[in-house]
NUSEMAR-783465 format. One record per residue: x, y, z of N, C-alpha, C in turn; residue in one letter. Coordinates in Angstrom, 2 decimals. Atoms other than C-alpha are relative to their C-alpha. Layout:
N
DRENDREN      npx      npy      npz     capx     capy     capz      cpx      cpy      cpz  aa
DRENDREN        X        Y        Z        X        Y        Z        X        Y        Z   A
...
# end
This chain:
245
DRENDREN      npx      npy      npz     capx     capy     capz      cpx      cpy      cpz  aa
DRENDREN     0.96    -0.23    -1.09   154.17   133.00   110.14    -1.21    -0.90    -0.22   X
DRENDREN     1.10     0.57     0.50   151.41   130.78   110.56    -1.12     0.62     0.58   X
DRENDREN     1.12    -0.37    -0.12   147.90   131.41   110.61    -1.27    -0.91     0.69   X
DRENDREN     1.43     0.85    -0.36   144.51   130.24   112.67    -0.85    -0.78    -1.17   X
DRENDREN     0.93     0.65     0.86   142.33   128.35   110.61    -1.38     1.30     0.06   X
DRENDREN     1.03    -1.08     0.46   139.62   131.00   111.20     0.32     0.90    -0.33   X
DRENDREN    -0.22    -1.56     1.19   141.90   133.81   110.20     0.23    -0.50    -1.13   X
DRENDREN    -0.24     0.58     0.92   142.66   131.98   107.59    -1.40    -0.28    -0.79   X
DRENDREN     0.86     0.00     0.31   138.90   131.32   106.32    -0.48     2.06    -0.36   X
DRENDREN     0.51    -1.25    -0.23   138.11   135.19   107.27     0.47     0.27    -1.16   X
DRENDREN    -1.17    -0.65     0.96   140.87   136.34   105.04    -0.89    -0.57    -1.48   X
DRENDREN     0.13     0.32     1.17   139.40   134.09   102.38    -1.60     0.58    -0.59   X
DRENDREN     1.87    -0.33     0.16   135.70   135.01   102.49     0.32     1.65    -0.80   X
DRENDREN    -0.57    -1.69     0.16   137.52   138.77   102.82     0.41     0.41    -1.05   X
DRENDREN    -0.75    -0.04     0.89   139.25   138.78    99.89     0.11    -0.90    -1.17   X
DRENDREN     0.24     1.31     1.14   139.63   137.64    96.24     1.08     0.85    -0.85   X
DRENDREN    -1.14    -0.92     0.70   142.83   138.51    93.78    -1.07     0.45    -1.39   X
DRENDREN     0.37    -0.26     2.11   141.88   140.18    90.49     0.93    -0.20    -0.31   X
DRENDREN    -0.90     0.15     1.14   143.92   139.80    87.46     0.31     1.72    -0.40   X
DRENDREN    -0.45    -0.77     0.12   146.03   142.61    88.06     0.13     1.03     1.60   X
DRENDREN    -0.41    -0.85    -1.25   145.79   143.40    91.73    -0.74    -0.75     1.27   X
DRENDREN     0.85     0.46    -1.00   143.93   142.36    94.94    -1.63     0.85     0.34   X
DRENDREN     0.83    -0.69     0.06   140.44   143.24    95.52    -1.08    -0.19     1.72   X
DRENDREN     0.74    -0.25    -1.36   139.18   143.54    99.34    -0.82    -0.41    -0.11   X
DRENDREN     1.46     0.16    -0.39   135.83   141.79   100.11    -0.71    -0.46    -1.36   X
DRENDREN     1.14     0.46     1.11   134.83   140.75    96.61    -0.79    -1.05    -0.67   X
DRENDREN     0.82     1.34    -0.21   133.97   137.48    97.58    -1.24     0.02     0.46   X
DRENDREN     0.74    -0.30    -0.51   131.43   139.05    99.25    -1.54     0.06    -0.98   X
DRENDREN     1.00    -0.29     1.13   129.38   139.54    96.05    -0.15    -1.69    -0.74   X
DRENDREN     0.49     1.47     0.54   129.47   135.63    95.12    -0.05    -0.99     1.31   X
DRENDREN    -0.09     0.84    -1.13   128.97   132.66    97.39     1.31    -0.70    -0.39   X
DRENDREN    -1.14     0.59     0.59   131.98   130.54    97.31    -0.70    -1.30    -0.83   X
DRENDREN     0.67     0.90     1.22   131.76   127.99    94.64    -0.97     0.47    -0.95   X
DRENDREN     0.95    -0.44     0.78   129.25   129.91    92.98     0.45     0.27    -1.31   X
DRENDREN    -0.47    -0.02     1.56   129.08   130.27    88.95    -1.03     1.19    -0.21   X
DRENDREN     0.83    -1.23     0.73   128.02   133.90    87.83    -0.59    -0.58    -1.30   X
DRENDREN     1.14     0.40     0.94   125.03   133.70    84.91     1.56    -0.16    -1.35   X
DRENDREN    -0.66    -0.26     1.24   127.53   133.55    81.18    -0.26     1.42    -0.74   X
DRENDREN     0.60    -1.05     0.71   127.79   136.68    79.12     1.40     0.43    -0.88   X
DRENDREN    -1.00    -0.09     0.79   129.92   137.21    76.26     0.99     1.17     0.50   X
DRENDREN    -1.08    -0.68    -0.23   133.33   138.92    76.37    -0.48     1.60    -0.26   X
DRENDREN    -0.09    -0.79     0.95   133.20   142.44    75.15     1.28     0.15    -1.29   X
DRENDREN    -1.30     0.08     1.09   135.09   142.74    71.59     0.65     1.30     0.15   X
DRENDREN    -0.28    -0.88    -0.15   137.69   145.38    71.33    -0.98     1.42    -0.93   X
DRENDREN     0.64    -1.28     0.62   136.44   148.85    70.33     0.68     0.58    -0.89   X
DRENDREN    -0.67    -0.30     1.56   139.10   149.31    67.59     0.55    -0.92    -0.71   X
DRENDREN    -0.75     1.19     1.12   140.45   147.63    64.67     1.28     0.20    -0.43   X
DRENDREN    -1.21    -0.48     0.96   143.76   147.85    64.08     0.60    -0.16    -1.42   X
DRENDREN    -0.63     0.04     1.55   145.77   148.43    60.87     0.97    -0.79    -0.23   X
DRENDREN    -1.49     1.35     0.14   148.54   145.42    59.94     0.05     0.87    -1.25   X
DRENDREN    -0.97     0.04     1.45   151.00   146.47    57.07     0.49    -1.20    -0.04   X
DRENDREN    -0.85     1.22     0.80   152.40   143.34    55.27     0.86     0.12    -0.59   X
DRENDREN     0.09     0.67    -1.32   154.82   142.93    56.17     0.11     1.51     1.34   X
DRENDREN     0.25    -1.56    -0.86   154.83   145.84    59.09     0.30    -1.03     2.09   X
DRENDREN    -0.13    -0.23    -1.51   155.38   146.28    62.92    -1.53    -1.21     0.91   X
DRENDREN     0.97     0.91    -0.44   152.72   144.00    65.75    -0.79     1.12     0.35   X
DRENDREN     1.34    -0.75    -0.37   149.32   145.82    66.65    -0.41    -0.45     1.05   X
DRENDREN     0.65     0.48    -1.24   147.81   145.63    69.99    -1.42     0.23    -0.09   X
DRENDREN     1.82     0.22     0.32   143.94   144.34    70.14    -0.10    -0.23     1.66   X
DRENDREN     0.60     0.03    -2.34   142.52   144.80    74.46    -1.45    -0.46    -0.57   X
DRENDREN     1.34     0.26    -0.58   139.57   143.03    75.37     0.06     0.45     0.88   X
DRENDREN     0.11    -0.53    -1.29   138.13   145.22    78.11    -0.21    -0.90     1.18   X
DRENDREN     0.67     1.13    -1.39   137.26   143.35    81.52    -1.22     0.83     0.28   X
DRENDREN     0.68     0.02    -0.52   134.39   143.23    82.86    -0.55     0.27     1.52   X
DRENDREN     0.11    -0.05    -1.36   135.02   143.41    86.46    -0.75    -1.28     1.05   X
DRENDREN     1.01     1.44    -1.02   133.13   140.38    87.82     0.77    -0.93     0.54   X
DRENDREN    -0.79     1.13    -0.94   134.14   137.85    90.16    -0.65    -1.46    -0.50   X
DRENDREN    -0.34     1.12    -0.09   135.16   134.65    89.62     0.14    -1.01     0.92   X
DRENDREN    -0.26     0.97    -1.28   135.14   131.67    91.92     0.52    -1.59    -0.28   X
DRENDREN    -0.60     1.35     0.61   137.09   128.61    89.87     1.28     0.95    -1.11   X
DRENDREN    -0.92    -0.41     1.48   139.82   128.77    87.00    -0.22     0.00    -1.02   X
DRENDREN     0.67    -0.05     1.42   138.89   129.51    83.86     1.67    -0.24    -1.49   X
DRENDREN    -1.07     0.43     0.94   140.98   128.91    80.51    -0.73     1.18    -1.47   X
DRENDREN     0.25    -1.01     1.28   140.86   131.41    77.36     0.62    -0.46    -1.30   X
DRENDREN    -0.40     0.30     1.64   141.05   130.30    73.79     0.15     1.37    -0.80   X
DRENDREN     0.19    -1.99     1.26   142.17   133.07    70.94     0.60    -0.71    -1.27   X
DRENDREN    -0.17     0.15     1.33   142.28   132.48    67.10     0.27     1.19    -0.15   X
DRENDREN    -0.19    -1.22     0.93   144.06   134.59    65.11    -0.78     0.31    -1.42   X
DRENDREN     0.44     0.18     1.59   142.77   135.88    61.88     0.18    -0.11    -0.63   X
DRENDREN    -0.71     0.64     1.23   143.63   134.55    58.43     0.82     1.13    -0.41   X
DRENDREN    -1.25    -0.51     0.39   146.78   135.95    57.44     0.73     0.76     0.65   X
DRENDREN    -0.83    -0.36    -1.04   148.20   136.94    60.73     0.22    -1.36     0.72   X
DRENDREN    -0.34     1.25    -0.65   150.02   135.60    63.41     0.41     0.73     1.85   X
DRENDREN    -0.29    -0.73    -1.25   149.70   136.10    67.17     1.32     0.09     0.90   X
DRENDREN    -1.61    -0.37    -0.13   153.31   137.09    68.33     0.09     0.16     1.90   X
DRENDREN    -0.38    -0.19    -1.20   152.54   138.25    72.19    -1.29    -0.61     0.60   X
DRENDREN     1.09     0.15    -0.19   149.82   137.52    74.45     0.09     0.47     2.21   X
DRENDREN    -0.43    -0.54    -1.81   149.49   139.56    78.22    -1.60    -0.11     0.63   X
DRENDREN     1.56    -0.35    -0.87   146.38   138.70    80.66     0.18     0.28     1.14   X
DRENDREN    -0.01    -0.94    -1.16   147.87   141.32    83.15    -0.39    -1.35     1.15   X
DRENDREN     0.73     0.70    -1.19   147.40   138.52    86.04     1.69     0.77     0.89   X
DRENDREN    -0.37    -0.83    -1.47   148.22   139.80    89.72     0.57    -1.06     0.85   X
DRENDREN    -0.24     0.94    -1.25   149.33   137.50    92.59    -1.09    -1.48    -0.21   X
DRENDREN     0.21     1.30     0.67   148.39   134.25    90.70     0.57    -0.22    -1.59   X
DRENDREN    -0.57     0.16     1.08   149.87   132.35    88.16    -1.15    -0.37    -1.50   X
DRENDREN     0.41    -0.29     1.18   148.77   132.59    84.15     0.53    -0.55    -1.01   X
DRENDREN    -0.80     0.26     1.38   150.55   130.51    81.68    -0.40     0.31    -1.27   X
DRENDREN     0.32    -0.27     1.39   150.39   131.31    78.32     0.45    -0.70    -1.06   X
DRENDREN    -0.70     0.37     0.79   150.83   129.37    75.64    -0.10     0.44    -2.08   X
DRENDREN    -0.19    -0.48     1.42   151.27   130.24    71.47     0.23    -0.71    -1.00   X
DRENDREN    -0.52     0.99     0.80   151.17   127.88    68.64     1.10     0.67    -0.82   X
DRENDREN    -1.07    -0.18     0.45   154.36   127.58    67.01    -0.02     1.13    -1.14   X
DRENDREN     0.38    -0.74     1.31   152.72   129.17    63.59    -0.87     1.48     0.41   X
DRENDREN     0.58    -1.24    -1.04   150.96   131.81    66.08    -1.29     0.01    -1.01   X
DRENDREN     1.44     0.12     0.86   147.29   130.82    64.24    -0.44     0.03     1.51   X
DRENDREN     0.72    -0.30    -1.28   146.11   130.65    67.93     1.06     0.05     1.00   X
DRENDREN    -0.46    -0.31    -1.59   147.00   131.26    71.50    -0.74    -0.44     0.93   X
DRENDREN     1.23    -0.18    -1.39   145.27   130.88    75.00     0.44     0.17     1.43   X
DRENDREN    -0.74    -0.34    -1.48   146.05   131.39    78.76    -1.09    -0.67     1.22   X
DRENDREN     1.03     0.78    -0.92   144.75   129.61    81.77     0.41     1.28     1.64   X
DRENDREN     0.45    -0.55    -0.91   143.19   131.85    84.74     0.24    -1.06     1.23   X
DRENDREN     0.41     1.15    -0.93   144.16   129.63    88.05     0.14     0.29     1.46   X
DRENDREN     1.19    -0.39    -1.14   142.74   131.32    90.76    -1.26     0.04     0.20   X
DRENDREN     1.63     0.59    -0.26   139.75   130.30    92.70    -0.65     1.17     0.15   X
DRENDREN     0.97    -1.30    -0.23   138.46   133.98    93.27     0.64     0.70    -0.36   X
DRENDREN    -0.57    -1.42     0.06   139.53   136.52    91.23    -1.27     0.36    -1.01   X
DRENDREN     0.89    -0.88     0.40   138.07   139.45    89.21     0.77     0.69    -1.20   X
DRENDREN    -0.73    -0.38     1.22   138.77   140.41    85.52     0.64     1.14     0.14   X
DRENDREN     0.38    -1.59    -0.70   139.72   143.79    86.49     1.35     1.16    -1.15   X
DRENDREN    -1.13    -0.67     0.74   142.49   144.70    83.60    -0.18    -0.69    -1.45   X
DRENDREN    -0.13     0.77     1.03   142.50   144.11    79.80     0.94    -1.08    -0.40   X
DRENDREN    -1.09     1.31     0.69   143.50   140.82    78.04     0.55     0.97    -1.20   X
DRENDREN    -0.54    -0.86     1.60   146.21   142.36    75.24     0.35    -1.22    -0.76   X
DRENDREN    -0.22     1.17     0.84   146.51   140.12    72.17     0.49     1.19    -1.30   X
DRENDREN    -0.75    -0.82     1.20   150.04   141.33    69.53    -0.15    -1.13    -1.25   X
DRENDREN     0.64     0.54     1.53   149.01   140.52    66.02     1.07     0.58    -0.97   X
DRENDREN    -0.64    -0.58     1.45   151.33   140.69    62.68    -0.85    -0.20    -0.88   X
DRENDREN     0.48     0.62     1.19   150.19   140.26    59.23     0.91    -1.06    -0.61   X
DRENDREN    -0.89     0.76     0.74   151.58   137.25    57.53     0.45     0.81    -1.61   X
DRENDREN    -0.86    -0.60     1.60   154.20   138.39    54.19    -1.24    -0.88    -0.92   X
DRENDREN     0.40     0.43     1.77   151.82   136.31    51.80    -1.83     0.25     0.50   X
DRENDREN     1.31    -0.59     0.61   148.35   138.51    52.58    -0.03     0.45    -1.24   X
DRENDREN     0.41    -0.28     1.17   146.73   139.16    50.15     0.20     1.81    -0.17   X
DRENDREN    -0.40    -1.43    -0.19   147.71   141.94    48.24    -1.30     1.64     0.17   X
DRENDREN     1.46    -0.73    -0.62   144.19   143.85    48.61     0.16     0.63     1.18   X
DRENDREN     0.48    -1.09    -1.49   144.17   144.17    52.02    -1.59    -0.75     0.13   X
DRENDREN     1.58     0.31    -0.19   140.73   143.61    53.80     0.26    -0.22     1.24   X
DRENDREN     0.15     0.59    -1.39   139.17   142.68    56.93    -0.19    -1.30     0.44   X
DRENDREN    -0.09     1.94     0.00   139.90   139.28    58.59    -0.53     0.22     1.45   X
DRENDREN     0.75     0.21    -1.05   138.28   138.06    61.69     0.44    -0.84     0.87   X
DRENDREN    -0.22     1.34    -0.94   139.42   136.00    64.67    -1.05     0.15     1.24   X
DRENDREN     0.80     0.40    -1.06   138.07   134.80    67.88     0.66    -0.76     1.40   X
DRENDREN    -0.48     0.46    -1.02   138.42   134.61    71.75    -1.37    -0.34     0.28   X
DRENDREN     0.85     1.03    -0.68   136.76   132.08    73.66    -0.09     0.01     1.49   X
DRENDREN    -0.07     0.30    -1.45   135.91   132.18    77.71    -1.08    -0.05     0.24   X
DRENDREN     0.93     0.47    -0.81   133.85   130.75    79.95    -0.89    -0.80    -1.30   X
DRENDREN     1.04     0.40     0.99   132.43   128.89    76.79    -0.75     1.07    -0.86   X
DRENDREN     0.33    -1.27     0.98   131.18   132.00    75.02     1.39     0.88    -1.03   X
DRENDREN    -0.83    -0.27     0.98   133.11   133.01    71.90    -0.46     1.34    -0.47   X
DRENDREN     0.15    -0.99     0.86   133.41   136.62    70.35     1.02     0.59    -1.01   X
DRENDREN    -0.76    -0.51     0.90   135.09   138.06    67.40     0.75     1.19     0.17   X
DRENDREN    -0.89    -1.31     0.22   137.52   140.64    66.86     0.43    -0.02    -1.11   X
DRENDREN    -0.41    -0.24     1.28   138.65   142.13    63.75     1.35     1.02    -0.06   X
DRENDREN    -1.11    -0.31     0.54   142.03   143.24    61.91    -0.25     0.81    -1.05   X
DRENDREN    -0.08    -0.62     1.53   142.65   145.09    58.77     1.04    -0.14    -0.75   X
DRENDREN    -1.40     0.29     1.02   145.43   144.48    56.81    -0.15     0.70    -1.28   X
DRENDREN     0.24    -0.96     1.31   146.22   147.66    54.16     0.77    -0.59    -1.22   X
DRENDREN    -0.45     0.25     1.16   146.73   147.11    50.63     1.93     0.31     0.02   X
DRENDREN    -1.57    -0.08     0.03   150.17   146.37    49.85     0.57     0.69    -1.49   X
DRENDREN    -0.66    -0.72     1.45   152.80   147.59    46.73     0.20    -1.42    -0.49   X
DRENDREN    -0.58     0.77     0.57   153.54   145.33    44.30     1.12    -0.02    -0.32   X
DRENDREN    -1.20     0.05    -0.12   156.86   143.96    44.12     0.64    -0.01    -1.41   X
DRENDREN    -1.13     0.07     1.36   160.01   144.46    41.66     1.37    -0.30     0.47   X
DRENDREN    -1.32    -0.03    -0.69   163.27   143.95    41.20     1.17     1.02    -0.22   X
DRENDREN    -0.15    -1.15    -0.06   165.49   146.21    42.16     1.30     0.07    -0.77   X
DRENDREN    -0.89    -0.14     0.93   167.68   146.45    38.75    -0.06    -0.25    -1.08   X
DRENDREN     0.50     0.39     1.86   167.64   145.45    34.83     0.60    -1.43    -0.04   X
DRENDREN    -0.17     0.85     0.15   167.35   142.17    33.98     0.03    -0.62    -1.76   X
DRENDREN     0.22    -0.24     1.65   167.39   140.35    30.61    -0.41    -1.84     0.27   X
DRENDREN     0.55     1.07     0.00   165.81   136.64    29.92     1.26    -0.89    -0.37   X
DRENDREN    -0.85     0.76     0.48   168.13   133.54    29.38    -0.42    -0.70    -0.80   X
DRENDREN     1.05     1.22     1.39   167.13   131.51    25.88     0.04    -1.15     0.83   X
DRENDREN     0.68     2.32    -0.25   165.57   127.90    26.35    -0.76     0.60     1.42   X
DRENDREN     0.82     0.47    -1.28   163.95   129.09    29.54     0.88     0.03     1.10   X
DRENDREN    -0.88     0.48    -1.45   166.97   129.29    31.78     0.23     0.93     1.28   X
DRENDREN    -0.48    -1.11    -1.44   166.06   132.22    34.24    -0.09     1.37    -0.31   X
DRENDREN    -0.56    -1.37     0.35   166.56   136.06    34.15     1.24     0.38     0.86   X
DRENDREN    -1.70     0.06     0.42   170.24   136.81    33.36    -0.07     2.08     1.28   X
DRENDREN    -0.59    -1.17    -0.56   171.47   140.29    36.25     0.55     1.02    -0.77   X
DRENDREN    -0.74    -0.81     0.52   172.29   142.92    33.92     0.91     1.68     0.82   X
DRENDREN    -0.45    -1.13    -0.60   172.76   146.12    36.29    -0.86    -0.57     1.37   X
DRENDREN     0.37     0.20    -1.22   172.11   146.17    40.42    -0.32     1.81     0.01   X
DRENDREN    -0.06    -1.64    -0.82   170.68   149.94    42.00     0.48    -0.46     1.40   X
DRENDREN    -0.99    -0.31    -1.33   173.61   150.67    44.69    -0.90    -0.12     1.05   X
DRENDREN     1.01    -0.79    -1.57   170.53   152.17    46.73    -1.24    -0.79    -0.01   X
DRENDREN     1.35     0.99    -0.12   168.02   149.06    46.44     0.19    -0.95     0.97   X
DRENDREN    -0.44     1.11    -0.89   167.57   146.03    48.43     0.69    -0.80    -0.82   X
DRENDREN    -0.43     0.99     0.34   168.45   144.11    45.70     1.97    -0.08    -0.01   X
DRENDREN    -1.20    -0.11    -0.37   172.04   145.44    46.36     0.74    -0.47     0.82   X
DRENDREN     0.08     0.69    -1.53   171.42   144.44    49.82     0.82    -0.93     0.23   X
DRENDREN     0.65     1.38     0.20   170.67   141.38    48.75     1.43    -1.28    -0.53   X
DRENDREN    -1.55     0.17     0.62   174.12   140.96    47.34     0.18    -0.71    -1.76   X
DRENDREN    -0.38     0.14     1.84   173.30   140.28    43.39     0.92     0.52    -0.40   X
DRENDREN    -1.26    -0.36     1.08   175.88   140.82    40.99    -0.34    -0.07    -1.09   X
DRENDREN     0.10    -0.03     1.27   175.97   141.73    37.31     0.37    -2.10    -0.53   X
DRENDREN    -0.40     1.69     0.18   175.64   138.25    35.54    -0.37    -1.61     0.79   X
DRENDREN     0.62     1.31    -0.94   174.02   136.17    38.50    -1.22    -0.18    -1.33   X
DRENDREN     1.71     0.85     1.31   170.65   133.74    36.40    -0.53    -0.11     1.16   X
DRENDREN     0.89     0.18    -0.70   167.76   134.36    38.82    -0.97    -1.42    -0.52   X
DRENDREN     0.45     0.97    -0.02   166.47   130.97    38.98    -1.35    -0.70     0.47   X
DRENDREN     1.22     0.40    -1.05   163.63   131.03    41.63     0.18     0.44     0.96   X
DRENDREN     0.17    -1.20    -0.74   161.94   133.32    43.69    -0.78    -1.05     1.31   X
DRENDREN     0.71     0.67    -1.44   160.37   131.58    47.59    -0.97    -1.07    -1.29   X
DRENDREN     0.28     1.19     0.55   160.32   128.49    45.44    -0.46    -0.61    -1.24   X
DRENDREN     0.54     0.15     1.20   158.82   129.01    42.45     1.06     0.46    -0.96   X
DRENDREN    -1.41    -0.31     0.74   161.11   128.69    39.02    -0.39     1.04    -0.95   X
DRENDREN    -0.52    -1.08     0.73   162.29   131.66    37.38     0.57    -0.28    -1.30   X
DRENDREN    -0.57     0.47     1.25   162.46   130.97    33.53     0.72     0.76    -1.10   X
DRENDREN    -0.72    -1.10     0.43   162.78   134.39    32.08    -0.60     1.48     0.87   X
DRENDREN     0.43    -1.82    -0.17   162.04   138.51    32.58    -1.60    -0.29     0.77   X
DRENDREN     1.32     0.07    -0.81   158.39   138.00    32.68    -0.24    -1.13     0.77   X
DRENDREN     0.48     0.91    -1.08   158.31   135.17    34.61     0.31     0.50     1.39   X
DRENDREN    -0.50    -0.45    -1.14   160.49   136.63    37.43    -1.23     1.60     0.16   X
DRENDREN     0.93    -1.02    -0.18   158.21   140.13    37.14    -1.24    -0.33     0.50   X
DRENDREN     1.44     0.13    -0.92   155.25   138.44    37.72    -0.29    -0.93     1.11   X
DRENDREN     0.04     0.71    -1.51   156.28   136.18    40.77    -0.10     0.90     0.96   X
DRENDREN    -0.36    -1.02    -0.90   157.48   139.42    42.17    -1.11     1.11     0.43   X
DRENDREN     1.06    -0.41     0.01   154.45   141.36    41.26    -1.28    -0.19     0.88   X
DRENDREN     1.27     0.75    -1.41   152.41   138.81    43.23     0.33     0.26     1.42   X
DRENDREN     0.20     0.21    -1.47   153.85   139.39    46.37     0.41     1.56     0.24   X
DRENDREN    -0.28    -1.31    -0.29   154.32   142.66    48.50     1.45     0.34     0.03   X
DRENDREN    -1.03    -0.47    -0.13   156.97   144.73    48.26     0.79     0.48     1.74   X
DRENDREN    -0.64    -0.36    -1.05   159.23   144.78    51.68    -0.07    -1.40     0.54   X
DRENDREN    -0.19     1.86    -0.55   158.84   140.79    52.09     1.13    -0.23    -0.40   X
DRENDREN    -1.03     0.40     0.06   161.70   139.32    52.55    -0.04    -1.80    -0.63   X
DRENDREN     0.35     1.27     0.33   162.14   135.62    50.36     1.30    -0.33    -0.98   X
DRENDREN    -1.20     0.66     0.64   165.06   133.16    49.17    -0.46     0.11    -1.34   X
DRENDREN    -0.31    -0.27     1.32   165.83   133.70    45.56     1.18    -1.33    -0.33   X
DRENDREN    -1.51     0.56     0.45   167.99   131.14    44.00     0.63     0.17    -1.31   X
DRENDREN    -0.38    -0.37     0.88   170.49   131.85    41.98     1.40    -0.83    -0.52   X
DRENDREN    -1.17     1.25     0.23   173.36   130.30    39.61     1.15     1.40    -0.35   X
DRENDREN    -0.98    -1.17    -0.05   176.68   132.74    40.27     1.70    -0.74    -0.98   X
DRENDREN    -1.27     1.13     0.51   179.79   131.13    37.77    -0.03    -1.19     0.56   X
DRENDREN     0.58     0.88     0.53   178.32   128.43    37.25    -0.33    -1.12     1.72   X
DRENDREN     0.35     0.60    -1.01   177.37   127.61    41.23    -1.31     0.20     0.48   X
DRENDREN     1.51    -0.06    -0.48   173.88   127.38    42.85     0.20     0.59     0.99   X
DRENDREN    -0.14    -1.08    -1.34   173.66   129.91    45.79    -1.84     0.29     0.09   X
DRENDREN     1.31    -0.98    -0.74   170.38   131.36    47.87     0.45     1.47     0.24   X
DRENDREN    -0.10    -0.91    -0.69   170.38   134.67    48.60    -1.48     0.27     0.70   X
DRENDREN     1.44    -0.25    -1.03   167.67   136.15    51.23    -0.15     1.59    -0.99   X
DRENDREN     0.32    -1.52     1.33   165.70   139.19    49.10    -0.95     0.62     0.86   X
DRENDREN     0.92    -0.52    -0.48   163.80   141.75    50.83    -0.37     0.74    -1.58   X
DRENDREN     0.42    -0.72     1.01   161.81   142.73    47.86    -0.05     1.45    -0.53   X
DRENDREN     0.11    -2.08     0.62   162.00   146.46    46.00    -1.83     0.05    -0.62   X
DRENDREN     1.39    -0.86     0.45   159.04   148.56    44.98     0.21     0.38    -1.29   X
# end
């Protein structure tokens, strides 16, 4: 169906989409072309909890409600030792691409409607990366719009220190820790060790004896998953290890 040129203006004066729906007349409150004053985002009002490694957490920036009259573009840093996994800016009857660096250290999304109105939270899904620290603590990232940047914060809880899940014994000269027994009911069962495998090296680092393998394992959390290599009659093999407690 086509349209007059003045219904066609009316309509536009009349009307402006939000991000997340249409909003009757709310052009009415800016001139067209006009640039509302700047004013930082609001940050979310909770912090969520990351386990390492654990499930994604959802972080909302509220909206604001204000009208827009150009396209805007949104920057988002993740915080050190996560990684941003989803990213939703609820947009309505206009398009929103989103894009996610490969390593998910940032994200951002481009707004590209000429009149809309924030009118629904931006959601930003957050993991913890497997090699936080085992502490735990609060890390900090940052979204960016309209040129004004504000922080948001994470938490990431203390983790277990890792073991392995069976008895081991050292190989002389340095050559590894030797598989003496597997627990049926561990990962390292999982994991598919066998009595007699020479743990060689744990996510890269070499495995010379007992305590060497204890305290690679020690360092990292327990429920990370990380290649192990190992020498099985007398062949070199990987296995994938979700670490024991």
């Amino acid at each position: 169906m086509r349209r007059s040129t003045a219904a066609c203006t009316a309509l536009a004066l009349g009307a402006s989409l939000w991000l997340g729906g249409l909003a009757p007349g709310a052009t009415a409150a800016a001139a067209p072309g006009a640039v509302t004053a700047l004013r930082a985002p609001t940050p979310p009002s909770s912090v969520p909890d990351l386990d390492a490694p654990g499930p994604a957490r959802t972080v909302e920036f509220p909206p604001d409600g204000r009208v827009r009259s150009r396209p805007e573009n949104v920057k988002i840093q993740a915080p050190p030792y996560t990684r941003i996994v989803r990213v939703d800016p609820w947009c309505s009857g206009m398009s929103c691409p989103v894009s996610i660096a490969p390593d998910g250290s940032s994200a951002g999304f481009s707004v590209t409607g000429n009149n809309w109105v924030w009118s629904r939270p931006w959601k930003v899904d957050v993991v913890a990366a497997h090699d936080a620290p085992m502490a735990g603590g609060r890390f900090t990232g940052s979204l960016t719009f309209e040129g004004v940047t504000v922080d948001w914060t994470v938490n990431i809880t203390q983790g277990t220190p890792g073991a392995f899940g069976g008895y081991v014994s050292s190989v002389p000269g340095g050559g590894g820790a030797r598989v003496r027994f597997v627990d049926p009911d561990l990962n390292a069962a999982a994991a598919g060790f066998k009595d007699k495998d020479i743990i060689t090296s744990v996510d890269g680092q070499p495995v010379t004896s007992v305590p060497s393998l204890n305290g690679i394992l020690a360092g990292k959390r327990a429920g990370t998953t990380v290649p192990v290599g190992i020498t099985r009659n007398g062949t070199q093999m990987t296995l994938q290890y979700t670490i024991d407690e």
